[in-house]
N, C-alpha and C positions, 0 to 999 in steps of 0.2 A: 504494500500500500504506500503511495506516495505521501509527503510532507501534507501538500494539498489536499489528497481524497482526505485524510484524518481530520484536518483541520473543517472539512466542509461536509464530509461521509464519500462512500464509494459513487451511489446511487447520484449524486451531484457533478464529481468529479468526471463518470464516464457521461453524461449527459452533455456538462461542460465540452469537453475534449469530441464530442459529436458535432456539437454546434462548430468548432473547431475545423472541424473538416465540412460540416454542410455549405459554411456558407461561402465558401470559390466553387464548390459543384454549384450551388443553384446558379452562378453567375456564367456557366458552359449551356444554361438554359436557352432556346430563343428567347430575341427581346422581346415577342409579345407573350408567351409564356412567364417570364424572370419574372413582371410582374402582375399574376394574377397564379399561376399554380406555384411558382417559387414562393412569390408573397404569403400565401395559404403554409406554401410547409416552413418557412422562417417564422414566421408568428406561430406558429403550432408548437414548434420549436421553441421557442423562448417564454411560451405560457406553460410549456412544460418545465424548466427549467426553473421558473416562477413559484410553482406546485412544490416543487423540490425544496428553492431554498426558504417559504415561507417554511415547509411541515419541519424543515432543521428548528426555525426558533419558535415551537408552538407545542403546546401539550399534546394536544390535540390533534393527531395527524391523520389522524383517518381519512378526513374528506378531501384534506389536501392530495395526499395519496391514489387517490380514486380519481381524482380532477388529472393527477399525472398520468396514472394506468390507460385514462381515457385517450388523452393526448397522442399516450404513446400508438395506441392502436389507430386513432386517427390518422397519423401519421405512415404506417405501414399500408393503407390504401392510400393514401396521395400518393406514396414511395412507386405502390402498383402501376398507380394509372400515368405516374411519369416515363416510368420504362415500357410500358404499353402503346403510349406516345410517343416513345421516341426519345423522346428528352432528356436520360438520362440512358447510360449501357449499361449494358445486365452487370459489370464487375461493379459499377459505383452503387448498384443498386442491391449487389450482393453483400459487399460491404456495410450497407444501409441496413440491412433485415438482419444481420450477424449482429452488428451493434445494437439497434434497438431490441431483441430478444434477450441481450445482455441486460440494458436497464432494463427493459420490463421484468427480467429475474431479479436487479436488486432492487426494484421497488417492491416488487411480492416478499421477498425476504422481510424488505423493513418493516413492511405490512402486517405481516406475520411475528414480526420479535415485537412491535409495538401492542399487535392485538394479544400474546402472550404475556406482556407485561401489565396488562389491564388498562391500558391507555394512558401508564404514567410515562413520564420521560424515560423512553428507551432509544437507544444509539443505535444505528446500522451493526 
């Protein structure tokens, strides 16, 4: 685990480091795509992220959690209908479905150590 995932949790840190990589692919988009299917999966993106780092400083993460879980599936059909379109190649978008299965596992995790803790402050 890095300096950073500790400081922030995993579930953050891999979502961070996606954002990291989405945003020069959506920019390989056409320009009339970049803004209006790009736009969709950057903002999805970053309300996911959103999800992430409020349920870090909240008791309460459940719904935060579930707003992320949402996200993330949102995001795997936009992923779809981009490489369906054209817009994206199967390896970017390979890479895309590897990673977001990754977070959607560590936010099931935290999901899962949070609902075992009874909803008190529990850590990744």
């Amino acid at each position: 685990m890095t300096d950073n995932a500790r400081k922030t949790g995993a579930a953050v840190e891999a979502h961070f480091q996606f954002l990291m990589w989405l945003v020069p692919a959506i920019e390989k988009f056409p320009r009339t795509q970049k803004f209006l299917l790009g736009d969709r999966i950057q903002t999805t993106s970053l309300d996911v992220l959103e999800c992430l780092i409020e349920a870090t400083y909240t008791r309460d993460r459940k719904g935060q959690l579930a707003r992320a879980n949402l996200g993330i599936e949102k995001l795997r059909f936009f992923f779809r209908l981009a490489v369906e379109l054209q817009y994206l190649d199967r390896r970017r978008y390979q890479h895309a479905a590897r990673t977001l299965d990754e977070i959607g596992r560590l936010i099931g995790g935290w999901a899962k150590a949070h609902a075992t803790a009874g909803g008190k402050v529990a850590d990744e």
